[in-house]
Structure formats: structure tokens, C-alpha cells
C-alpha positions as CSV (number, residue, x, y, z in Angstrom):
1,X,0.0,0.0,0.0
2,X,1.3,3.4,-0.6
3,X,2.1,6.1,2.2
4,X,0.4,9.4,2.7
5,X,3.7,11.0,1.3
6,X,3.9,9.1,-1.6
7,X,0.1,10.3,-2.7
8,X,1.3,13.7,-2.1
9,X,4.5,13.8,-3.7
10,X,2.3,13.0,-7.1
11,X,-0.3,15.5,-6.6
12,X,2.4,17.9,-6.3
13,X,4.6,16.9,-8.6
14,X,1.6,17.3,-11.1
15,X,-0.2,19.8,-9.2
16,X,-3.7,17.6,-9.4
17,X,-5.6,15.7,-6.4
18,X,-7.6,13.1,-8.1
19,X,-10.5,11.9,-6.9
20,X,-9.0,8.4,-6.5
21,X,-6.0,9.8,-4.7
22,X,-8.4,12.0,-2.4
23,X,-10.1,8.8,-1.5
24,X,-7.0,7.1,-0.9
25,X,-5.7,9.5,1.7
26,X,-8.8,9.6,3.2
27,X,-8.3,5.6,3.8
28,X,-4.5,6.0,4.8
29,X,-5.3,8.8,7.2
30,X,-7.6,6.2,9.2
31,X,-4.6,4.3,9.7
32,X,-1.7,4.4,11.7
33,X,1.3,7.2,10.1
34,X,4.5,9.0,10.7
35,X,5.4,12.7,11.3
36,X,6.8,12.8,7.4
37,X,3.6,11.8,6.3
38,X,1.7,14.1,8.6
39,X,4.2,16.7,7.6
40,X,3.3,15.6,3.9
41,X,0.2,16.1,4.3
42,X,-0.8,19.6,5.7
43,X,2.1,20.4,2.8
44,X,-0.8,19.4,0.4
45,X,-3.2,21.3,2.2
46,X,-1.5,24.6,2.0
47,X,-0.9,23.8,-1.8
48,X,-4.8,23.2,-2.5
49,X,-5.1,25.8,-0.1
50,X,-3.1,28.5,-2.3
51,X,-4.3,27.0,-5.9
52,X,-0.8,25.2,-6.7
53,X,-2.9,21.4,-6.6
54,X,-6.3,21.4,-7.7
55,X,-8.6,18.9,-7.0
56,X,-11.0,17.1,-9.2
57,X,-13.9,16.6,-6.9
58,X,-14.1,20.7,-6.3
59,X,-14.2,20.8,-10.7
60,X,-16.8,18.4,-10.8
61,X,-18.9,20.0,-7.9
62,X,-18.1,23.2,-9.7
63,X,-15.9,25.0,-6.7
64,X,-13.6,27.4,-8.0
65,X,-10.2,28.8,-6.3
């Protein structure tokens, strides 16, 4: 199974959250994790947060940045 970090580093790399991806996190956060995934996390936060990762569940509900 992948690691939080691992999801992250793709979305940034590309600068797009899947929906797949999203729902992956959301399974991998329900599970036991480190500080460098933590830390990888709220990283990806602040990027959807400033517009440098969009996610495709906002485009498909139609929420803009």
C-alpha cells in the first residue's frame, strides 16, 4: 500500500488531487502514520489551499479557487 507521502509527492509533482487519490488519503489517514507523512500532508493542504494542486472533486462540484 502506498504512504500518505507518496500520494502527495504525485499530486504535487503534477499539481492535481484526483478523486482516486483523495479517496485514498482519506483511507491512509484512518490508519496508523508518521510525522513525514503528517508533515506531507498539511504540505498538500497549504498547496490546494493556495491554488498550486487542484482537486477534481471541487471541478466536478463546480468549486472554484
Amino acid at each position: 500500500m502506498n504512504r500518505i507521502r507518496d500520494v502527495v509527492q504525485k499530486a504535487l509533482a503534477t499539481g492535481y488531487l484526483t478523486v482516486e487519490a483523495e479517496n485514498q488519503l482519506r483511507q491512509l489517514l484512518t490508519t496508523p502514520y508518521d510525522l513525514e507523512d503528517l508533515n506531507a500532508f498539511m504540505a498538500l493542504q497549504e498547496a490546494a489551499m493556495t491554488g498550486k494542486v487542484k482537486q477534481e472533486s471541487r471541478e466536478r462540484c463546480g468549486i472554484k479557487k
